[in-house]
KEKE-3310 file (N, C-alpha, C; in steps of 0.2 Angstrom, whole numbers, plus 5000, padded with zeros to 4 digits):
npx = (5947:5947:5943:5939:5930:5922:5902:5897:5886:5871:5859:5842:5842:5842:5851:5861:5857:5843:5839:5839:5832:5841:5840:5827:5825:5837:5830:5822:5823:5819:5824:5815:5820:5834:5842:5861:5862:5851:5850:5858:5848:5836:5842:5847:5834:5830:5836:5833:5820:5819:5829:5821:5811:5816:5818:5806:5802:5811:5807:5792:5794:5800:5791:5781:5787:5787:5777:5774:5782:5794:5808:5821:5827:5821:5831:5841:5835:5833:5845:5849:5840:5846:5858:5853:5848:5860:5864:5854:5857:5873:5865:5862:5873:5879:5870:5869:5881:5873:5872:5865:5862:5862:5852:5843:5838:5831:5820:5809:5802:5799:5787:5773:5776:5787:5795:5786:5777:5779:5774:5781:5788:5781:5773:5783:5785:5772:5774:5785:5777:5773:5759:5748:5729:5727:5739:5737:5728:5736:5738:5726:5721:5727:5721:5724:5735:5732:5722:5730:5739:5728:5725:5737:5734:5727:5733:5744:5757:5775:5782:5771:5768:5778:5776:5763:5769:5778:5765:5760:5772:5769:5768:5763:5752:5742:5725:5723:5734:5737:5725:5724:5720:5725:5728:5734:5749:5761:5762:5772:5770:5770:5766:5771:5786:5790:5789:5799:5808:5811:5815:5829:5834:5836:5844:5848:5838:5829:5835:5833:5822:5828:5839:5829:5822:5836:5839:5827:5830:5842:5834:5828:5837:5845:5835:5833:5848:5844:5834:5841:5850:5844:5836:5848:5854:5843:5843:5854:5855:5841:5839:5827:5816:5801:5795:5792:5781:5774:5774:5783:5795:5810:5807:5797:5804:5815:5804:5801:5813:5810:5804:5798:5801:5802:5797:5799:5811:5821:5819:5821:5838:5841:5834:5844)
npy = (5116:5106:5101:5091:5091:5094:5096:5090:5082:5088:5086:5087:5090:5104:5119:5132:5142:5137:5140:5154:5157:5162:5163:5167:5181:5186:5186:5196:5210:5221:5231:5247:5253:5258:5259:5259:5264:5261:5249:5250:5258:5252:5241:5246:5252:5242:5232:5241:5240:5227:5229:5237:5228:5223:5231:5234:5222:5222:5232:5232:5221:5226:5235:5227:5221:5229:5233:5223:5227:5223:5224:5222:5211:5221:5232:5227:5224:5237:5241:5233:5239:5253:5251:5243:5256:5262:5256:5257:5270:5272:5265:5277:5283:5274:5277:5289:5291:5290:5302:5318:5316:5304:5298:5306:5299:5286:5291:5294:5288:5280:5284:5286:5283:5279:5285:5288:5280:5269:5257:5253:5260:5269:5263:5261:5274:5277:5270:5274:5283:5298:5301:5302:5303:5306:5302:5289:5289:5287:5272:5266:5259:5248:5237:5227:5233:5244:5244:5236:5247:5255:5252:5250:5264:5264:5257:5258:5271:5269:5279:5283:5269:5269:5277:5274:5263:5271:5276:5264:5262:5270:5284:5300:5304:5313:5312:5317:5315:5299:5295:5300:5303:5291:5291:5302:5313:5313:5326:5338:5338:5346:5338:5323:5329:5333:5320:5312:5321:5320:5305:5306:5312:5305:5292:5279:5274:5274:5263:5259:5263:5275:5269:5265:5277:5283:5273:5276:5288:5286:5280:5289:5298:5292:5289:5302:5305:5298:5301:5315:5311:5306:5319:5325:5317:5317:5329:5331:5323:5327:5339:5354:5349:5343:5326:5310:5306:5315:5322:5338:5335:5341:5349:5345:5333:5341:5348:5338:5335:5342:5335:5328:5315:5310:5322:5329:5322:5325:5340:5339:5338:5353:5356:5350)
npz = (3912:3899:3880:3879:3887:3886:3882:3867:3863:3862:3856:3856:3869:3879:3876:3873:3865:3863:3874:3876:3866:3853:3840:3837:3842:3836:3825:3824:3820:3808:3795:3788:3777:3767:3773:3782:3794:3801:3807:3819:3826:3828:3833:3847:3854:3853:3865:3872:3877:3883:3892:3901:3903:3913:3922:3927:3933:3944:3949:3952:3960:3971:3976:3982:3991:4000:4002:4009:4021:4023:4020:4016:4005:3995:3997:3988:3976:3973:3971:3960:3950:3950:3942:3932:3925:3925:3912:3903:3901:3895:3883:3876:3872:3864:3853:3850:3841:3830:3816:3810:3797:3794:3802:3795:3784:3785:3794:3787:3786:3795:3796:3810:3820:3839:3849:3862:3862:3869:3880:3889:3896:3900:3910:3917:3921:3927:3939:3945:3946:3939:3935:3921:3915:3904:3895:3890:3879:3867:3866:3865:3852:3857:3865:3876:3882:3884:3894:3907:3907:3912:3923:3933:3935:3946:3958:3969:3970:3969:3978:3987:3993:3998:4010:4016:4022:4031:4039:4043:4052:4062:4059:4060:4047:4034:4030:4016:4009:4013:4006:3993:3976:3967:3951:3948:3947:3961:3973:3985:4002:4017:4028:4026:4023:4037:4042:4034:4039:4054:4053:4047:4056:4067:4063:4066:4074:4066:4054:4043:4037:4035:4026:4014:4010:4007:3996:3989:3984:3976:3966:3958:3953:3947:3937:3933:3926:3916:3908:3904:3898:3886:3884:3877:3867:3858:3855:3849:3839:3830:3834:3836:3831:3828:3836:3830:3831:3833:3847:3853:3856:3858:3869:3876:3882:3890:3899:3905:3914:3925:3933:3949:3957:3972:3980:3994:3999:3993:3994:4008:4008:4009:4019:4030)
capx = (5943:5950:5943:5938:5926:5915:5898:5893:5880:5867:5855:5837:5842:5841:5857:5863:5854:5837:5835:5837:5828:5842:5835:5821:5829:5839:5825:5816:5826:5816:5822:5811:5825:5839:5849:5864:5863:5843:5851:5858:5843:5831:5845:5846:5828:5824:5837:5829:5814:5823:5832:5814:5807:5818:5819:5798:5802:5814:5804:5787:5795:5805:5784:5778:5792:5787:5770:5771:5786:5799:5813:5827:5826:5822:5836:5846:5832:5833:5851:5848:5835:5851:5862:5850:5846:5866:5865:5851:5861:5875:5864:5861:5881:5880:5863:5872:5887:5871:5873:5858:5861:5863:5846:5836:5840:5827:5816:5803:5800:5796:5776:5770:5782:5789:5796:5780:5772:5783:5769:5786:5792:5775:5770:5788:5784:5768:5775:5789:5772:5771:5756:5739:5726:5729:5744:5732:5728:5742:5736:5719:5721:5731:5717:5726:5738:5729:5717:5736:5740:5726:5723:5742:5734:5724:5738:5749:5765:5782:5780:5764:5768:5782:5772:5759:5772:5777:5758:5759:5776:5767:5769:5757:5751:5734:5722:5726:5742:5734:5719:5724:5718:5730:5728:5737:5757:5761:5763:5773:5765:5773:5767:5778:5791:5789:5793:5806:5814:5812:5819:5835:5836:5836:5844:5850:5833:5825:5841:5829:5818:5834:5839:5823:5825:5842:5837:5823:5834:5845:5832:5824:5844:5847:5830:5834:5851:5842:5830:5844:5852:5838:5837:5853:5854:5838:5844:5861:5850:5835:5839:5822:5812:5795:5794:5790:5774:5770:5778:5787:5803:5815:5805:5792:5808:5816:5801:5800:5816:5807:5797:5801:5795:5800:5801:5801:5817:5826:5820:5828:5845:5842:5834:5845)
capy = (5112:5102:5103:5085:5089:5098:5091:5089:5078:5093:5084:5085:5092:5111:5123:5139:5146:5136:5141:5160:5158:5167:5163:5171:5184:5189:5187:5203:5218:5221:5239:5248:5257:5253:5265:5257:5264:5260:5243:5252:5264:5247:5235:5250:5252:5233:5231:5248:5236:5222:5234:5242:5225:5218:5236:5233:5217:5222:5239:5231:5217:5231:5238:5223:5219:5238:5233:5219:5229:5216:5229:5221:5211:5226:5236:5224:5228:5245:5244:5232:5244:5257:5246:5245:5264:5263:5253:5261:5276:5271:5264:5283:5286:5271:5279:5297:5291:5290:5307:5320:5315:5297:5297:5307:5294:5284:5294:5300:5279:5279:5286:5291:5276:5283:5282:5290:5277:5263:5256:5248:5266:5273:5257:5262:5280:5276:5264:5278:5291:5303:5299:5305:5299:5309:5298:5284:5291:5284:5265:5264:5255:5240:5237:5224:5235:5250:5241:5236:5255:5259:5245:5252:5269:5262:5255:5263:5271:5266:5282:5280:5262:5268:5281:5268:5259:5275:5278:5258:5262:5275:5291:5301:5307:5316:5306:5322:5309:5293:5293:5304:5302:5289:5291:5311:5313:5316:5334:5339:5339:5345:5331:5320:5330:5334:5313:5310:5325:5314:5301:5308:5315:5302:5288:5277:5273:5272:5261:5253:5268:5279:5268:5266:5284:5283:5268:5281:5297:5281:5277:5295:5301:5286:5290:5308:5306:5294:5307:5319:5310:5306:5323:5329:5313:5320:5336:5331:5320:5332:5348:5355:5347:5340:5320:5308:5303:5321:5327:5342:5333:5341:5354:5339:5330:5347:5349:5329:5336:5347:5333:5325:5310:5309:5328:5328:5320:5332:5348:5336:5342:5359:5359:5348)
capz = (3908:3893:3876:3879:3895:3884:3882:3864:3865:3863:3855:3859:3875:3879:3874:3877:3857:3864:3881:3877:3858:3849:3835:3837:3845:3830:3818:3824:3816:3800:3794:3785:3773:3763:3775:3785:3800:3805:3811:3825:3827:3828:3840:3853:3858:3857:3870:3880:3879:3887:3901:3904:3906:3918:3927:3931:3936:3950:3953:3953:3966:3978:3979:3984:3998:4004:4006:4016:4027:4020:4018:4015:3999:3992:3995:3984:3971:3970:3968:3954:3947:3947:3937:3925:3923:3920:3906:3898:3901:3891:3876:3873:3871:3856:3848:3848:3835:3823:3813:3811:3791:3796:3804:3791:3776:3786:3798:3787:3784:3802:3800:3815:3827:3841:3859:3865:3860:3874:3885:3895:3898:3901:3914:3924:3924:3932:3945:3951:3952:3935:3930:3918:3913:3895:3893:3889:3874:3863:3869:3861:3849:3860:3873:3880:3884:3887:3900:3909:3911:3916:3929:3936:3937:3952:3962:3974:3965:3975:3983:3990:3995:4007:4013:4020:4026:4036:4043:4046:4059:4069:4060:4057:4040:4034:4023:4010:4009:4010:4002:3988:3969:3965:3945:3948:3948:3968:3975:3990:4006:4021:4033:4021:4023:4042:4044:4032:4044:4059:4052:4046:4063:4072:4059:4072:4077:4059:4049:4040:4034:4031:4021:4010:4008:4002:3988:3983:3980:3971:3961:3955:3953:3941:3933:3928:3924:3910:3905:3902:3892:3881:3879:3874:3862:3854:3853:3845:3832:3828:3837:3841:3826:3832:3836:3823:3835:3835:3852:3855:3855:3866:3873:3881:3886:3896:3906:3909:3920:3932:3939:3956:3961:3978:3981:4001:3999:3988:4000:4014:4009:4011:4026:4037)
cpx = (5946:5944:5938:5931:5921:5907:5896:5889:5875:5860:5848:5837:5841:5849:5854:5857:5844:5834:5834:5834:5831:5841:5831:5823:5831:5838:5821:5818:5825:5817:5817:5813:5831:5846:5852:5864:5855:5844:5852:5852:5835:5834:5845:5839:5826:5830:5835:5824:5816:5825:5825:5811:5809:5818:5810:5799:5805:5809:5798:5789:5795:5796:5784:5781:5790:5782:5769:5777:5793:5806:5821:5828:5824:5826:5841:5841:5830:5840:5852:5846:5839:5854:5859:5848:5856:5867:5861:5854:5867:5874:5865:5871:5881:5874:5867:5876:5881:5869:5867:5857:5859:5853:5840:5834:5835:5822:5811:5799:5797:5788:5776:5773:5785:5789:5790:5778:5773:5779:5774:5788:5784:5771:5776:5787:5778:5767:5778:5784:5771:5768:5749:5737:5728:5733:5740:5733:5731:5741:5730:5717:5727:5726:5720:5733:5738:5724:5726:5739:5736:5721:5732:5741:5730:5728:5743:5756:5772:5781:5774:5764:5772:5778:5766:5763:5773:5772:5758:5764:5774:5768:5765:5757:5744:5732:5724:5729:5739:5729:5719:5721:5726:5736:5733:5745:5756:5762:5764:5771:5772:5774:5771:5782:5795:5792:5796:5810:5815:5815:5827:5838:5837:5841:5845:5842:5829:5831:5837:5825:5821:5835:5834:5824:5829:5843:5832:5826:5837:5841:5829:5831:5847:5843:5831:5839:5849:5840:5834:5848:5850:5837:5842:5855:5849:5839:5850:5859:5845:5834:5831:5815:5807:5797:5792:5782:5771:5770:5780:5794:5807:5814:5801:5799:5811:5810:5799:5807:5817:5804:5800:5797:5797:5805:5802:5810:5823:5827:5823:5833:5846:5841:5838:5851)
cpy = (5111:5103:5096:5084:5093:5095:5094:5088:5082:5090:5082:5087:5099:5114:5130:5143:5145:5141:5150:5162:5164:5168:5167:5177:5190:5187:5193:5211:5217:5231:5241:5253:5253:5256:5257:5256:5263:5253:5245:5255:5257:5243:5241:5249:5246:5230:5235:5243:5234:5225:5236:5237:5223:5226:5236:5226:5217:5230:5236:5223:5220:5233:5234:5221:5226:5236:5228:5221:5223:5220:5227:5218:5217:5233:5233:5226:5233:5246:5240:5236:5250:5255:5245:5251:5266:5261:5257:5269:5278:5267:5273:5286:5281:5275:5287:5298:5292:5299:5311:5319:5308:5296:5299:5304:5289:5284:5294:5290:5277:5279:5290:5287:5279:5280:5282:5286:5267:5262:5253:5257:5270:5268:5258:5270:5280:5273:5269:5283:5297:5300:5304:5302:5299:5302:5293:5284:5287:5277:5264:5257:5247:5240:5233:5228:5243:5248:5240:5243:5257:5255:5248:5258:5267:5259:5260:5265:5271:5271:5283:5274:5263:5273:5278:5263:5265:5277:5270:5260:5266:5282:5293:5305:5307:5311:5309:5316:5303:5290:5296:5303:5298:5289:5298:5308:5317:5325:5334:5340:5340:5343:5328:5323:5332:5325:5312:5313:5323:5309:5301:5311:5310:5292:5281:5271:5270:5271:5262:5257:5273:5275:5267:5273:5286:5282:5273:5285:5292:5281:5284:5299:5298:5289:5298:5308:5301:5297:5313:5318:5309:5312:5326:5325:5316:5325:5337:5327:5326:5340:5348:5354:5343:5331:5315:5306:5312:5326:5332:5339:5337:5345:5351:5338:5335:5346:5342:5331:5338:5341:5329:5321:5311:5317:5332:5327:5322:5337:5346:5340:5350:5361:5356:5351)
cpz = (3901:3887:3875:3883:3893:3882:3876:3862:3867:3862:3858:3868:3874:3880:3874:3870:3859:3868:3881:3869:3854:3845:3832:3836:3841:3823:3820:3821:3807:3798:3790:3778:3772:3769:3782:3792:3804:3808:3816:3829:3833:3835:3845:3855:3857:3863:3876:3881:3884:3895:3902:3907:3913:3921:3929:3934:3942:3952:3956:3962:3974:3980:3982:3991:4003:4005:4010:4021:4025:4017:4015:4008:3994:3991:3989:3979:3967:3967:3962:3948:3944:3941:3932:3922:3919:3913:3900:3896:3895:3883:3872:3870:3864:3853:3846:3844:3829:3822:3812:3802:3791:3796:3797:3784:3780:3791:3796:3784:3789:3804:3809:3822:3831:3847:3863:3867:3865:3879:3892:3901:3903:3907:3920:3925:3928:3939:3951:3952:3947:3932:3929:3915:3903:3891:3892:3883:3868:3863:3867:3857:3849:3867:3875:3887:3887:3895:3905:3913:3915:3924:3934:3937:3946:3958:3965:3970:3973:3981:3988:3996:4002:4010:4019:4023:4032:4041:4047:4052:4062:4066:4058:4048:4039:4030:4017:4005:4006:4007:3995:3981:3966:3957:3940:3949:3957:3970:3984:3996:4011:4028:4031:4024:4031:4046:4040:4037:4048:4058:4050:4052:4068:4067:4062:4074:4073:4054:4043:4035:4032:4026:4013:4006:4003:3995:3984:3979:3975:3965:3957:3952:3946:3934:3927:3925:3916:3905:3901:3897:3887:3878:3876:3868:3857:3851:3847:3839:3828:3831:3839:3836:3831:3832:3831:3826:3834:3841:3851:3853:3860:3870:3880:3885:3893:3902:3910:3916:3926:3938:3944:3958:3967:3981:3990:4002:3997:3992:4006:4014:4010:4016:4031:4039)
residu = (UNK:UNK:UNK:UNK:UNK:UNK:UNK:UNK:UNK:UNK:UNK:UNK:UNK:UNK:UNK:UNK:UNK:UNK:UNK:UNK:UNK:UNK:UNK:UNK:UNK:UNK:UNK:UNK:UNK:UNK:UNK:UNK:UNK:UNK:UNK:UNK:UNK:UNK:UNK:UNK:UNK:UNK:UNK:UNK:UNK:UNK:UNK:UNK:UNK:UNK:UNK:UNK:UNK:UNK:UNK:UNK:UNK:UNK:UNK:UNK:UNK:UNK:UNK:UNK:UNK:UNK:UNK:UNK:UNK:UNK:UNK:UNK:UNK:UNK:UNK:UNK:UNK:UNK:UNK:UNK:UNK:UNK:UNK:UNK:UNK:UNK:UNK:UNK:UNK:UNK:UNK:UNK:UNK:UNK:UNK:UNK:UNK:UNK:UNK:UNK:UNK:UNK:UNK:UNK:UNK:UNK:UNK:UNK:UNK:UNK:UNK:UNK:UNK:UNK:UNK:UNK:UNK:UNK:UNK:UNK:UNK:UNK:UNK:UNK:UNK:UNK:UNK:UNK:UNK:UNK:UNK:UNK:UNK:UNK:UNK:UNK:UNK:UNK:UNK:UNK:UNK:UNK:UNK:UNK:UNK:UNK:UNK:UNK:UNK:UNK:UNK:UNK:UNK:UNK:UNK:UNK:UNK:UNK:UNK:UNK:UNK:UNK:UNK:UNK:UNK:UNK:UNK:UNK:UNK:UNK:UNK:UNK:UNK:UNK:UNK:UNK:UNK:UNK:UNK:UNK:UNK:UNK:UNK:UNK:UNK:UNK:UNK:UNK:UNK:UNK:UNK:UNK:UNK:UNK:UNK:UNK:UNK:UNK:UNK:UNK:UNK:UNK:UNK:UNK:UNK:UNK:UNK:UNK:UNK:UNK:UNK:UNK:UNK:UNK:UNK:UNK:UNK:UNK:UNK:UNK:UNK:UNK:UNK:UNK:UNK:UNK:UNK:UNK:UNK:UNK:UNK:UNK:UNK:UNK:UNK:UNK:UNK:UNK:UNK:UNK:UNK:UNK:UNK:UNK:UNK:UNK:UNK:UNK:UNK:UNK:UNK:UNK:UNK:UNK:UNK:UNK:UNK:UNK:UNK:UNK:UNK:UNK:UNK:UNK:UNK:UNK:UNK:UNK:UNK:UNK:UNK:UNK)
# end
């Protein structure tokens, strides 16, 4: 392409700076300090937004395809779903050049602001399945956004979803399973984990539901290596100083490691 076969002629039509309103875009980082480095601190977590939203847009799809049995577009969704957990992953390798003097020249400017406080982050952890009602709490004062959370506490979380799809293809499982309090963080059952082991045993027979499987552990795998990083960033920023919301701070994030969303699947490898 020549230099000629460009199309200037922009006028009143729609262009590249319209269509994605960069403008806009790059009118939202308002620091709150004179400090230099609160521009990074500010553009890192409004692009974590951004990967969070489009990470519920492909999470919340892949459920959907799972509950009307539609398996296949949502393999490609989950592996999307990875790819975005990589990315987020490596925001935390740029946020970690910022120094723990760096940061404290405008933290205490911050008030009471804070990760916690990410209804994006707290609407996908609900989705994969660690949820409480408690965590509400923080959202009060956004009913729009608190009515939302708690309108996704009532819905099936991924795990769940494939679960009922497993009861739909003939397996069995107790109501314990499928009736449970959907509002609670899951807990291991050994029906569950009595049909993934069938499954894996026979994979041949069940591609389609091995796979699924596979995409889970993908996506829980993605998930904590994100978590981990989050907190060794935190750690290498604020050591073991409280949160600026008022958290624990690295002590929360640790135990945020223990938690298993699809813990059937993890005991799998030990037992086959």
């Amino acid at each position: 392409m020549t230099s000629d076969s460009v199309d200037t002629d922009l006028a009143g039509r729609l262009d590249y700076p319209g269509y994605l309103e960069i403008e806009r875009l790059l009118d939202i980082q308002h620091p709150v300090s004179d400090s230099h480095d609160e521009m990074l601190f500010i553009i890192i977590h409004q692009a974590s937004e951004l990967w969070i939203k489009l990470a519920l847009h492909e999470l919340g799809a892949a459920r959907q395809c799972i509950a009307r049995d539609d398996l296949g577009p949502s393999f490609k969704m989950f592996s999307r779903f990875s790819r975005i957990q990589a990315q987020l992953i490596q925001s935390w390798d740029v946020l970690s050049t910022l120094t723990p003097s760096e940061y404290l020249a405008f933290r205490d400017k911050l008030g009471p602001a804070s990760g916690f406080q990410s209804h994006q982050y707290r609407m996908l952890e609900f989705m994969l399945g660690n949820r409480s009602e408690k965590k509400l709490a923080v959202f009060r004062h956004r009913p729009e956004i608190h009515a939302a959370l708690r309108a996704e506490l009532s819905k099936r979380t991924l795990h769940d979803e494939a679960l009922a799809l497993l009861h739909r293809r003939g397996f069995e499982l107790p109501a314990r399973v499928l009736e449970r309090d959907l509002t609670t963080t899951y807990r291991a059952d050994d029906a569950v984990a009595a049909v993934w082991r069938a499954i894996y045993a026979d994979t041949g027979r069940y591609w389609d539901l091995y796979e699924l499987a596979e995409k889970l552990v993908d996506v829980e795998d993605w998930f904590r290596q994100w978590r981990f990083r989050h907190l060794t960033t935190v750690e290498r920023i604020i050591g073991m100083k409280r949160g600026t919301g008022g958290t624990e701070g690295v002590g929360y994030l640790r135990r945020a490691l223990d938690i298993s969303l699809f813990p059937e699947l993890w005991r799998l490898r030990t037992e086959l």
